[in-house]
PDB file of the backbone (N, CA, C, O) and the ligand in Angstrom, with CONECT records:
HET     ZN  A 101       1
ATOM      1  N   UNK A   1      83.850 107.932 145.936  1.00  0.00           N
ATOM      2  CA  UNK A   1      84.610 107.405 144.791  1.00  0.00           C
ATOM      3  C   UNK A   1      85.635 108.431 144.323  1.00  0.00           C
ATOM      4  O   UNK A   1      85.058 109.514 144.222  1.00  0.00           O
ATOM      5  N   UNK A   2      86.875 108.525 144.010  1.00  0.00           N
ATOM      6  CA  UNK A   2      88.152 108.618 143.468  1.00  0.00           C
ATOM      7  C   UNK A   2      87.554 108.955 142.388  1.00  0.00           C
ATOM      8  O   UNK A   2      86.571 108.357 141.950  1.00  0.00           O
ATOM      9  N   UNK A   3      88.427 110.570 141.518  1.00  0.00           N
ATOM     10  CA  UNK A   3      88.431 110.695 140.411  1.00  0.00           C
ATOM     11  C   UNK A   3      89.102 109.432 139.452  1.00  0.00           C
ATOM     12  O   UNK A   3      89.585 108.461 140.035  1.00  0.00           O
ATOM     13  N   UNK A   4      89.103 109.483 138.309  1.00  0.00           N
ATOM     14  CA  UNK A   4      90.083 108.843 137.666  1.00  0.00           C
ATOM     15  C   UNK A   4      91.335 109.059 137.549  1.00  0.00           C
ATOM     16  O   UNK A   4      91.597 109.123 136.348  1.00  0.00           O
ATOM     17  N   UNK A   5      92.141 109.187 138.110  1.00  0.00           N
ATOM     18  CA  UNK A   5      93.555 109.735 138.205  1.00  0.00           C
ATOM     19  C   UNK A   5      94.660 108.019 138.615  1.00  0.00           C
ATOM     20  O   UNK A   5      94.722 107.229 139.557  1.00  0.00           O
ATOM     21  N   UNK A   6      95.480 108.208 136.982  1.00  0.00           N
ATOM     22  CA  UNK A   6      96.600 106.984 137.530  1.00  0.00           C
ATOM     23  C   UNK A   6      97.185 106.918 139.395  1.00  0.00           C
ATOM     24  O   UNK A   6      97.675 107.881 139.985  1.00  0.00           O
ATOM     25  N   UNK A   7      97.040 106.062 139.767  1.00  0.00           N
ATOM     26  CA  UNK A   7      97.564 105.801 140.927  1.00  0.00           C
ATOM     27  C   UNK A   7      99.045 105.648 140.897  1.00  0.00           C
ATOM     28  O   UNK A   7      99.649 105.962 141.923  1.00  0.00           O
ATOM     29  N   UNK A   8      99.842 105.133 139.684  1.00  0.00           N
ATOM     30  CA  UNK A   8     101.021 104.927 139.728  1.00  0.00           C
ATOM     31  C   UNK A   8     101.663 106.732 139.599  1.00  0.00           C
ATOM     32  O   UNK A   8     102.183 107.285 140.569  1.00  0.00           O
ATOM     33  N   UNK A   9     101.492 107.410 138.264  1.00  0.00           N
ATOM     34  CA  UNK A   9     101.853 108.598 137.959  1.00  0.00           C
ATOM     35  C   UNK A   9     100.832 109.600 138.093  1.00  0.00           C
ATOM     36  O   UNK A   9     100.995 110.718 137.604  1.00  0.00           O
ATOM     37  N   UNK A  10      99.804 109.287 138.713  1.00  0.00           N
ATOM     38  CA  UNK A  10      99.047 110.788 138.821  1.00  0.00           C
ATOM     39  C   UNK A  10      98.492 111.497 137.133  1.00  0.00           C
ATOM     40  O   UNK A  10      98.174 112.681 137.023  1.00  0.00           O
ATOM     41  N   UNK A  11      98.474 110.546 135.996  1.00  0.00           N
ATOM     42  CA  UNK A  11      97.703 111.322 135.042  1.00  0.00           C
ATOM     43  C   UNK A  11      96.376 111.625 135.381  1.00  0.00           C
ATOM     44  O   UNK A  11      95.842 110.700 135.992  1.00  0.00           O
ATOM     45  N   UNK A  12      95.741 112.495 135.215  1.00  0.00           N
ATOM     46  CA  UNK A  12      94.207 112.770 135.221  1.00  0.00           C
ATOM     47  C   UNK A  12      93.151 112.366 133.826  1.00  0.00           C
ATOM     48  O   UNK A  12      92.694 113.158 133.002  1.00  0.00           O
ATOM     49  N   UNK A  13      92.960 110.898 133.893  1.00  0.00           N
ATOM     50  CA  UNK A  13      92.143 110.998 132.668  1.00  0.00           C
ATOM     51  C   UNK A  13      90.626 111.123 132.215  1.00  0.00           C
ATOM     52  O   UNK A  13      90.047 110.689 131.219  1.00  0.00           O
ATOM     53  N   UNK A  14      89.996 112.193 133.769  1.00  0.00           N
ATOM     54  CA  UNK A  14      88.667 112.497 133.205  1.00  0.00           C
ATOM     55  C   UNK A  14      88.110 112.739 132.138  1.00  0.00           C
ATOM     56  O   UNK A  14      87.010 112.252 131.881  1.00  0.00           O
ATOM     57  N   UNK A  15      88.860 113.667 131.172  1.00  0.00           N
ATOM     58  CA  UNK A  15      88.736 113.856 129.640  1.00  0.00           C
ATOM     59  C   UNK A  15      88.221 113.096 129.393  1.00  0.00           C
ATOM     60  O   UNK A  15      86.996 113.078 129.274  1.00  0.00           O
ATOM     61  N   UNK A  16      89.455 111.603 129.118  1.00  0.00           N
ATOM     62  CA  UNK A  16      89.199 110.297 128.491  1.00  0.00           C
ATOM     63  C   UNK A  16      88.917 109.329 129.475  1.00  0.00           C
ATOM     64  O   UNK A  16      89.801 108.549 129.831  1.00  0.00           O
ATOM     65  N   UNK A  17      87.801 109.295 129.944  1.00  0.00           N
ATOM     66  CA  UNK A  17      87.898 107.722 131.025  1.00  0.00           C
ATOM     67  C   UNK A  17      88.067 106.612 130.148  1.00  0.00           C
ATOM     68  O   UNK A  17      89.138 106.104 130.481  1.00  0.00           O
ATOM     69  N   UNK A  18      87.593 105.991 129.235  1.00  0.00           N
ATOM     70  CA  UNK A  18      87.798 105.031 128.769  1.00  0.00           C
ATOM     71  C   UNK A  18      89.589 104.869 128.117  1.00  0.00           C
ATOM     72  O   UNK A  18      89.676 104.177 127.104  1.00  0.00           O
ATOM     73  N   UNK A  19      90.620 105.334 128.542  1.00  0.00           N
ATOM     74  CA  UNK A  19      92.090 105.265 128.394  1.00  0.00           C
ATOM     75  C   UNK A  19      92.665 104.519 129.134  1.00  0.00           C
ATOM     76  O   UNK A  19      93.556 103.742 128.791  1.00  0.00           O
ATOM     77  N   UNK A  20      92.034 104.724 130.726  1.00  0.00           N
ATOM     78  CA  UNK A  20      92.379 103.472 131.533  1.00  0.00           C
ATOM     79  C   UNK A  20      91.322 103.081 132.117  1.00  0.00           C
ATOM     80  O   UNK A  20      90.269 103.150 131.482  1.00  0.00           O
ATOM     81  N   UNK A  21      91.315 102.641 133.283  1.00  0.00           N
ATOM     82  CA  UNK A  21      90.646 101.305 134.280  1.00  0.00           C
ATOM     83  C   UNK A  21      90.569 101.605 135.700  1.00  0.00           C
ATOM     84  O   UNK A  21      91.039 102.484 136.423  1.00  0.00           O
ATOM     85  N   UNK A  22      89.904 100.699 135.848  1.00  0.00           N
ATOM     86  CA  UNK A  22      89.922 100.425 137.797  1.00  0.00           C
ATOM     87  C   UNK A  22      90.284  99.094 137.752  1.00  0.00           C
ATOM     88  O   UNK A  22      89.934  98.464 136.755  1.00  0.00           O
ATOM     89  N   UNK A  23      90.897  98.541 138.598  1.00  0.00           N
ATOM     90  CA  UNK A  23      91.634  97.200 138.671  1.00  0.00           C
ATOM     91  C   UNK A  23      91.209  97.031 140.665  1.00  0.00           C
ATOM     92  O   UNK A  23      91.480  97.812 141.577  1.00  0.00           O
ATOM     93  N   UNK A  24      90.784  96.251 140.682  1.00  0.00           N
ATOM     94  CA  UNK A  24      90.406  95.630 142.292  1.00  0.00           C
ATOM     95  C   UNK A  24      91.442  94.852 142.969  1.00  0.00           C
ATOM     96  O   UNK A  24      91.695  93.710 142.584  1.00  0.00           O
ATOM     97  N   UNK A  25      92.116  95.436 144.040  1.00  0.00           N
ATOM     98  CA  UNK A  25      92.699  94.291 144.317  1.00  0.00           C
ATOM     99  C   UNK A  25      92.581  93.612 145.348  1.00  0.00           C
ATOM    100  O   UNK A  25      91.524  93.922 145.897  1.00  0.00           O
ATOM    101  N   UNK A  26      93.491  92.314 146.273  1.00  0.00           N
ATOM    102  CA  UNK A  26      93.414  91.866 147.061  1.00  0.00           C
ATOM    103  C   UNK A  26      93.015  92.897 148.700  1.00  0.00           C
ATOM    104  O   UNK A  26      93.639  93.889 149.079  1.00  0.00           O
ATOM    105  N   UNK A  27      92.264  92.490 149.133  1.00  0.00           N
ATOM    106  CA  UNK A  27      92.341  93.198 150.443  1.00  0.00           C
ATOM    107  C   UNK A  27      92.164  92.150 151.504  1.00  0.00           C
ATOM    108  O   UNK A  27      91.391  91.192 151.516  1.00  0.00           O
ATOM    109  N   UNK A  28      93.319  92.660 152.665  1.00  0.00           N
ATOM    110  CA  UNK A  28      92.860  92.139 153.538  1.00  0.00           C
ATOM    111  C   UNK A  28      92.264  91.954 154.733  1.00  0.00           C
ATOM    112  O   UNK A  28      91.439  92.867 154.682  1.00  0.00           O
ATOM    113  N   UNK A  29      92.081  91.395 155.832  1.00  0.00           N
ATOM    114  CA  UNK A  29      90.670  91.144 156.286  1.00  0.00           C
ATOM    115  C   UNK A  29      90.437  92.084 157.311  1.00  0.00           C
ATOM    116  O   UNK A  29      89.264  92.239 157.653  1.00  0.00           O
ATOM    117  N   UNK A  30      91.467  92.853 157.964  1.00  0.00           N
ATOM    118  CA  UNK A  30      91.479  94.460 158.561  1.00  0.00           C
ATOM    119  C   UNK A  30      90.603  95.652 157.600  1.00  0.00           C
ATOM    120  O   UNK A  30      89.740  96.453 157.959  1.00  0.00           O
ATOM    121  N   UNK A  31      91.308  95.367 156.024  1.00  0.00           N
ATOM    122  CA  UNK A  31      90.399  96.208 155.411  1.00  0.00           C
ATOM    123  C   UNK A  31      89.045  96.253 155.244  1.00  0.00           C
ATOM    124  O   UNK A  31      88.219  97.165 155.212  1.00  0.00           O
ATOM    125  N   UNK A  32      88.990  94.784 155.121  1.00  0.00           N
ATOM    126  CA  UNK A  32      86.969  93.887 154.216  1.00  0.00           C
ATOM    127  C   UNK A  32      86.525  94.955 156.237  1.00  0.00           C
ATOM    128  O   UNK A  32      85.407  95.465 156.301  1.00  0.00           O
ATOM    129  N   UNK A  33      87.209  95.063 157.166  1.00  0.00           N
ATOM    130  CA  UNK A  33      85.976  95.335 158.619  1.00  0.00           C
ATOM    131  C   UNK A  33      86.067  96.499 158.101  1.00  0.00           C
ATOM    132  O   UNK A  33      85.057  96.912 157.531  1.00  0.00           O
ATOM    133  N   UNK A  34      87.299  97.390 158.137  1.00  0.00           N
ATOM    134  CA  UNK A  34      87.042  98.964 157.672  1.00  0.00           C
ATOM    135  C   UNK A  34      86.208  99.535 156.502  1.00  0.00           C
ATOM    136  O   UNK A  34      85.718 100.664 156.497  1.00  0.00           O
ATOM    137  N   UNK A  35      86.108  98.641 155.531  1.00  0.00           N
ATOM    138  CA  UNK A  35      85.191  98.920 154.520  1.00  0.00           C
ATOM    139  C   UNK A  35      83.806  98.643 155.022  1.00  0.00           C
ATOM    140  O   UNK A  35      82.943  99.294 154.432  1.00  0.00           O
ATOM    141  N   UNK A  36      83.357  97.801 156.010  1.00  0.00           N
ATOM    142  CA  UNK A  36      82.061  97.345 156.253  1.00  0.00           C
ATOM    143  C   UNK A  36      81.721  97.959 157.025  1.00  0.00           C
ATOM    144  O   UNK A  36      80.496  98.038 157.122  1.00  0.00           O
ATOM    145  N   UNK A  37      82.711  98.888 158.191  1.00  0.00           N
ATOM    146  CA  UNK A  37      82.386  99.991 158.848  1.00  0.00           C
ATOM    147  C   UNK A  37      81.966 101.063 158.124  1.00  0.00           C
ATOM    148  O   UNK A  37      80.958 101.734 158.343  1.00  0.00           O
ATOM    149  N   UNK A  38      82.927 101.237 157.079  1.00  0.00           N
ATOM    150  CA  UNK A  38      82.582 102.940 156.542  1.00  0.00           C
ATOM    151  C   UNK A  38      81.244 102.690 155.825  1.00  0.00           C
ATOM    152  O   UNK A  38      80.420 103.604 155.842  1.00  0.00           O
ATOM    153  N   UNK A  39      80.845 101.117 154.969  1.00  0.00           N
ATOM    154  CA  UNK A  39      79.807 101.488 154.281  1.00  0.00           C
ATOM    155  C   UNK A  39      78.429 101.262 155.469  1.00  0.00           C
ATOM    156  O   UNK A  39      77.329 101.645 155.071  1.00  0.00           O
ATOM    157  N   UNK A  40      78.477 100.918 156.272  1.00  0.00           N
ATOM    158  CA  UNK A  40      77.093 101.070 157.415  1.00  0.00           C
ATOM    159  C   UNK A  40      77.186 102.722 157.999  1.00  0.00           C
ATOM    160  O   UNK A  40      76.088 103.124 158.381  1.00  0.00           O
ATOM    161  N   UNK A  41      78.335 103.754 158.129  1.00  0.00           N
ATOM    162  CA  UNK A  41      78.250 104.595 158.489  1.00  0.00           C
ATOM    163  C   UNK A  41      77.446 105.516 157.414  1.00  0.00           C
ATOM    164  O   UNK A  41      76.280 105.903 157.336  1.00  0.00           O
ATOM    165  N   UNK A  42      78.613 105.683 156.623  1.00  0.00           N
ATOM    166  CA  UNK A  42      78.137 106.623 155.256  1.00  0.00           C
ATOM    167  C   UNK A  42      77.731 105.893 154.180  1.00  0.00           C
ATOM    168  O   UNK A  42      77.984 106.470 153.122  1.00  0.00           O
ATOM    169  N   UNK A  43      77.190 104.827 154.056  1.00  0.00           N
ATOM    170  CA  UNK A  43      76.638 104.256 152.812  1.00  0.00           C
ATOM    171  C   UNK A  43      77.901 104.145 151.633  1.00  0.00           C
ATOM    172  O   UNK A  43      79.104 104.367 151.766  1.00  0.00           O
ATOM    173  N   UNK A  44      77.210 103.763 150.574  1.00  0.00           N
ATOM    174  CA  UNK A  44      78.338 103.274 149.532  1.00  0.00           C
ATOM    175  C   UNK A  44      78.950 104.567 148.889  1.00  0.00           C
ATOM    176  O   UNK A  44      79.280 104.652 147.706  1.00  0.00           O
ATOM    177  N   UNK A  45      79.039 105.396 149.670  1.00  0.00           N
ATOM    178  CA  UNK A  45      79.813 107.017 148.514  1.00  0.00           C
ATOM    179  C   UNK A  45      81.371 106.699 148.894  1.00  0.00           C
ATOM    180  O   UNK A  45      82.135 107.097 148.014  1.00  0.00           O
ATOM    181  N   UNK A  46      82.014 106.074 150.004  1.00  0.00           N
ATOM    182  CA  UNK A  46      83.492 106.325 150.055  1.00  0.00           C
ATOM    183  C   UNK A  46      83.871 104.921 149.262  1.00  0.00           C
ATOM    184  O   UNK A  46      83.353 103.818 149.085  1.00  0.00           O
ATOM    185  N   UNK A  47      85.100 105.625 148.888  1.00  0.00           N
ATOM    186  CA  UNK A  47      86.210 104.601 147.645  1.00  0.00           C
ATOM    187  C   UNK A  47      86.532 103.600 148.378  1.00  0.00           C
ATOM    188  O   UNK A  47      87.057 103.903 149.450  1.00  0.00           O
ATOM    189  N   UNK A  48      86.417 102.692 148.198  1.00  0.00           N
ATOM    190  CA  UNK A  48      86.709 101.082 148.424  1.00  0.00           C
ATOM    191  C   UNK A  48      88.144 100.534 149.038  1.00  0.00           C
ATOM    192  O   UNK A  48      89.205 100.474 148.418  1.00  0.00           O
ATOM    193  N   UNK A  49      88.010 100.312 149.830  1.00  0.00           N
ATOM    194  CA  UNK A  49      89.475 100.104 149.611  1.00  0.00           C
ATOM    195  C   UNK A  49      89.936  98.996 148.718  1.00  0.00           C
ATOM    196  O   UNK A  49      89.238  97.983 148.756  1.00  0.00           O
ATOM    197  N   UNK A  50      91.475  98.983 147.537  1.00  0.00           N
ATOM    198  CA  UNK A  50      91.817  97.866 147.559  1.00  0.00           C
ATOM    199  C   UNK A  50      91.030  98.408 145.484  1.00  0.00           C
ATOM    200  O   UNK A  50      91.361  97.755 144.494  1.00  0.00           O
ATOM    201  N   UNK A  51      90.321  99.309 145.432  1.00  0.00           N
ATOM    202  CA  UNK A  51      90.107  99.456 144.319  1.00  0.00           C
ATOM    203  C   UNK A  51      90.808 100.863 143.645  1.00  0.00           C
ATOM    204  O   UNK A  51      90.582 102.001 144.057  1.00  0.00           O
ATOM    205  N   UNK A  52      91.481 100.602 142.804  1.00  0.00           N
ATOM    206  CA  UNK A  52      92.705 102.294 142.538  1.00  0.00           C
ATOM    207  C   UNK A  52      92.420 102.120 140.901  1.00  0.00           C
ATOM    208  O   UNK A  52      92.107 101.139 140.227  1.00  0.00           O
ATOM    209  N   UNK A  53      92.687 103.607 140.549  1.00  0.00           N
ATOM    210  CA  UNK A  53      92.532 103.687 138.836  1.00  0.00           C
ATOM    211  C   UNK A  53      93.790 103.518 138.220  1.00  0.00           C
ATOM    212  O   UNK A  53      94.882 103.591 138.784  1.00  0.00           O
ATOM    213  N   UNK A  54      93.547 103.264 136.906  1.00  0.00           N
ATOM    214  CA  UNK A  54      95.133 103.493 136.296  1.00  0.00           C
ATOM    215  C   UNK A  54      95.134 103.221 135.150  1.00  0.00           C
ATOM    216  O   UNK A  54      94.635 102.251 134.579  1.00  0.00           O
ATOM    217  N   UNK A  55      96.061 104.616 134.511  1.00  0.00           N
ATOM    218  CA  UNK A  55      96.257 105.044 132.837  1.00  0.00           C
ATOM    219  C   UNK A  55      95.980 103.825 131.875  1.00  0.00           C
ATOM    220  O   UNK A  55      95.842 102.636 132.161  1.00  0.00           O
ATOM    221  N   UNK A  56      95.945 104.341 130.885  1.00  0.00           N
ATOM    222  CA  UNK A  56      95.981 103.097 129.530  1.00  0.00           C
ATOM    223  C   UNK A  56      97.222 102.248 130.174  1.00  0.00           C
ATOM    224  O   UNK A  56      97.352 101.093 130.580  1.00  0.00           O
ATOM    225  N   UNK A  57      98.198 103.571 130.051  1.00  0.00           N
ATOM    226  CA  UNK A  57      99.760 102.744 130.197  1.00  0.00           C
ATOM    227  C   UNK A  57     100.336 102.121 131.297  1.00  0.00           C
ATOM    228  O   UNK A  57     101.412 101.525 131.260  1.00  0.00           O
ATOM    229  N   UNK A  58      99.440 102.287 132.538  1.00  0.00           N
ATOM    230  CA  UNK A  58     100.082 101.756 133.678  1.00  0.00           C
ATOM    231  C   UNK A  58      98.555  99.989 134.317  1.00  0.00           C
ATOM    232  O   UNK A  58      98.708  99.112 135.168  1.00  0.00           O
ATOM    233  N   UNK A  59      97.512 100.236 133.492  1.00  0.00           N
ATOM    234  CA  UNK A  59      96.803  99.545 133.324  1.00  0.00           C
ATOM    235  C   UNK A  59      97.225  98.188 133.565  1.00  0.00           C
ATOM    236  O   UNK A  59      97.261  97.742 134.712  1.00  0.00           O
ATOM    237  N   UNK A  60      97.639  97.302 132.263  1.00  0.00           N
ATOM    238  CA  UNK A  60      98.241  96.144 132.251  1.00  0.00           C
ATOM    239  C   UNK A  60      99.000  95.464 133.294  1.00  0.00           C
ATOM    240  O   UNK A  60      98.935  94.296 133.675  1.00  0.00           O
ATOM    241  N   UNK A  61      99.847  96.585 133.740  1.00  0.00           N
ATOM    242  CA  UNK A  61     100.749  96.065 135.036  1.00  0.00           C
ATOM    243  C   UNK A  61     100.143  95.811 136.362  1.00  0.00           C
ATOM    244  O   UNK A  61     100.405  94.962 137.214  1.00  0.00           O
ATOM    245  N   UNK A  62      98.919  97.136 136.308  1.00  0.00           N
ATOM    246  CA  UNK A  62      98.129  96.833 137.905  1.00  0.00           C
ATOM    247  C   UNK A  62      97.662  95.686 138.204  1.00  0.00           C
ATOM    248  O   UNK A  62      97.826  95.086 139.266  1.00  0.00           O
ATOM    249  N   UNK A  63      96.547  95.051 136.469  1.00  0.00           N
ATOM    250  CA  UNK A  63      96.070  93.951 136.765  1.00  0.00           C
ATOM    251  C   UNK A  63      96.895  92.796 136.944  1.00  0.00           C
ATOM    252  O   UNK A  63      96.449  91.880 137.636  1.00  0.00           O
ATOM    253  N   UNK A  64      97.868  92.712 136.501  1.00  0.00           N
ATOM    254  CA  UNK A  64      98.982  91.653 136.784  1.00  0.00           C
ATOM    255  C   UNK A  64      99.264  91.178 138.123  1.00  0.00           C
ATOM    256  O   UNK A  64      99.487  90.085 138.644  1.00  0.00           O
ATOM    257  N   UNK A  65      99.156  92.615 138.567  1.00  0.00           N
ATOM    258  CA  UNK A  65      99.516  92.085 140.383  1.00  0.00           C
ATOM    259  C   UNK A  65      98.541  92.467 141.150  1.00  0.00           C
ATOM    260  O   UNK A  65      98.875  92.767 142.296  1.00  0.00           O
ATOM    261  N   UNK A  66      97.265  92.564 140.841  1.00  0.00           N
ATOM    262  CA  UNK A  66      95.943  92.472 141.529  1.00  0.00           C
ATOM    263  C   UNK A  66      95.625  91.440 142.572  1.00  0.00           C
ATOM    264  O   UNK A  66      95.004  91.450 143.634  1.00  0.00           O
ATOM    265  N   UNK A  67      96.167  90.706 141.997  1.00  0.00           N
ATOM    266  CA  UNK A  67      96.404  89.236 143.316  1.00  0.00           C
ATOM    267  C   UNK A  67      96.916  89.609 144.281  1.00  0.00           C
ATOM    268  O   UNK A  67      97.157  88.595 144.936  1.00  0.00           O
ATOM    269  N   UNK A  68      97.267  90.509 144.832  1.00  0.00           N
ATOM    270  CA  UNK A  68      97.985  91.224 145.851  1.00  0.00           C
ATOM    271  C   UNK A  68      97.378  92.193 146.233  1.00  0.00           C
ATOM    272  O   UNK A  68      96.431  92.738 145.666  1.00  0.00           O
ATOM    273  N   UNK A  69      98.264  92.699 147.984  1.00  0.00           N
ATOM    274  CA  UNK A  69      97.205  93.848 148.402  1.00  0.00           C
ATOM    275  C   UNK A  69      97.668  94.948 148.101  1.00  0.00           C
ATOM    276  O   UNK A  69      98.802  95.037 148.570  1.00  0.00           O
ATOM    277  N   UNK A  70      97.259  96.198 147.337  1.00  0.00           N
ATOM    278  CA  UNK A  70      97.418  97.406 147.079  1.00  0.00           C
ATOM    279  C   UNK A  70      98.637  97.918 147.002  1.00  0.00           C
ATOM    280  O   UNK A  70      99.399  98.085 146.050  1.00  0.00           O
ATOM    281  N   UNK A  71      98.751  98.236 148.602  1.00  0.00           N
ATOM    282  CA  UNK A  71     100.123  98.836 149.528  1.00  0.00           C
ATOM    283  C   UNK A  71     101.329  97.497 148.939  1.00  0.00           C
ATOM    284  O   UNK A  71     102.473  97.925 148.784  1.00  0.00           O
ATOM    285  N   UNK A  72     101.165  96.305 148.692  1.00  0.00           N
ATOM    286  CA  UNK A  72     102.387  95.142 148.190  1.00  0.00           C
ATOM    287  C   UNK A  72     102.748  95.690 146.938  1.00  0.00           C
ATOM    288  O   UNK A  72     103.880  96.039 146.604  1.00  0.00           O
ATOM    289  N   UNK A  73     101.535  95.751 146.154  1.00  0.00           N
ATOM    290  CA  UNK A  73     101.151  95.391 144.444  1.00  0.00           C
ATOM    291  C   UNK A  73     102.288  96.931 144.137  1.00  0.00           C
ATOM    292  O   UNK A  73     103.314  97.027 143.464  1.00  0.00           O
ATOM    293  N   UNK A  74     101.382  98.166 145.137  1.00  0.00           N
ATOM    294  CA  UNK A  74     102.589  99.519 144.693  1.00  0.00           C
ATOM    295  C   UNK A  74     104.185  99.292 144.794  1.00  0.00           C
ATOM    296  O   UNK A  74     104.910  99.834 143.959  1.00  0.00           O
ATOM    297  N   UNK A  75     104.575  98.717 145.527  1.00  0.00           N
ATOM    298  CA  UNK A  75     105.988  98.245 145.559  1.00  0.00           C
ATOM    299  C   UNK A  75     106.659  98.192 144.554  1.00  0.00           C
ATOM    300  O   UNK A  75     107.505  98.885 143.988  1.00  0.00           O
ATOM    301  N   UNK A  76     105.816  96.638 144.317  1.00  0.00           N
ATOM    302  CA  UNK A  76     106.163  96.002 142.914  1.00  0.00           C
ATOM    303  C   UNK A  76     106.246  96.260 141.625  1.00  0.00           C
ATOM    304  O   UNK A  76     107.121  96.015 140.794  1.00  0.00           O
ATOM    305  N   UNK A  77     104.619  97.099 141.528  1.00  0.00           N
ATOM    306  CA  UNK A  77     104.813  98.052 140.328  1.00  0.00           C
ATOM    307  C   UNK A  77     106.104  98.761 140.268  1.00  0.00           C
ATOM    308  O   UNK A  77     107.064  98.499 139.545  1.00  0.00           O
ATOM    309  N   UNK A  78     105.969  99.762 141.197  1.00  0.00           N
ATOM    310  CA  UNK A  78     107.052 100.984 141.478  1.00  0.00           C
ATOM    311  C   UNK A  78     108.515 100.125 140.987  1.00  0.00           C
ATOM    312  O   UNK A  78     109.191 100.754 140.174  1.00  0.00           O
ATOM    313  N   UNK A  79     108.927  99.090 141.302  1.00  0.00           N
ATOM    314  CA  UNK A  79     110.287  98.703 141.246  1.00  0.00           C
ATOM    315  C   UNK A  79     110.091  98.356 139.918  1.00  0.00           C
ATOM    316  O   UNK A  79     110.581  99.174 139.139  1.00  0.00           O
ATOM    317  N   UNK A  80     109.438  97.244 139.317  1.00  0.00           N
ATOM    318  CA  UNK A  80     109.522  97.167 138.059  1.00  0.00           C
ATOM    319  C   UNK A  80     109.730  98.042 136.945  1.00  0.00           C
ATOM    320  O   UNK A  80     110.582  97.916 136.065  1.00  0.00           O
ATOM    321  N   UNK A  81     108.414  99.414 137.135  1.00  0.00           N
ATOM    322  CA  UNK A  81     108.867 100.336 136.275  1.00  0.00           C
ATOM    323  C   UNK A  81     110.244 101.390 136.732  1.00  0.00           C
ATOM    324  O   UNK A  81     110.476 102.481 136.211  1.00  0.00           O
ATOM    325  N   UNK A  82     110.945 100.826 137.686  1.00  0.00           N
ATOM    326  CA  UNK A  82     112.044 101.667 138.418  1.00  0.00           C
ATOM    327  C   UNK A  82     111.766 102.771 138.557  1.00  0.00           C
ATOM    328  O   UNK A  82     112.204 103.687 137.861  1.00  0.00           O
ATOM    329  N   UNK A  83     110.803 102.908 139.702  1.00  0.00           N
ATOM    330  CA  UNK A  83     110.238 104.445 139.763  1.00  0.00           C
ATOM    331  C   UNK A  83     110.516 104.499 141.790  1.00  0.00           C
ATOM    332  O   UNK A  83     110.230 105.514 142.425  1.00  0.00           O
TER     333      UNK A  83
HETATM  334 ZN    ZN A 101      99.715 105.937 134.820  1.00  0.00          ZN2+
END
């Protein structure tokens, strides 16, 4: 599992976890085998794919485009906030 650290800007909010979230998103079906590989190898300790953290402030937007896969959803974010 992933510290808490925004995925969009890289804040670190271990301090405060409750500032932001984990937001799940779409994965697809290349990932669901790679995840079902890694968790029969090493059990449930590696980060999920398709699940990323993010600030109070970048929060709202992740879940918005959670319907989407990760690698799409960053795009989208990224352009919206013109980053
Ligand atoms: Zn952020």
């Amino acid at each position: 599992m992933k510290p808490p650290i925004c995925a969009i800007c890289n804040k670190d909010f271990r301090v405060n976890i409750k500032s932001g979230g984990k937001v799940w998103f779409n994965i697809s079906d290349e990932d669901k085998t790679i995840n079902d590989a890694n968790n029969e190898e090493i059990g449930f300790i590696a980060h999920p794919r398709g699940l990323a953290w993010f600030c109070g402030e970048h929060l709202d937007i992740a879940k918005k485009y959670s319907h989407l896969e990760l690698k799409e959803a960053f795009i989208v974010i990224r352009k919206e906030l013109n980053l």
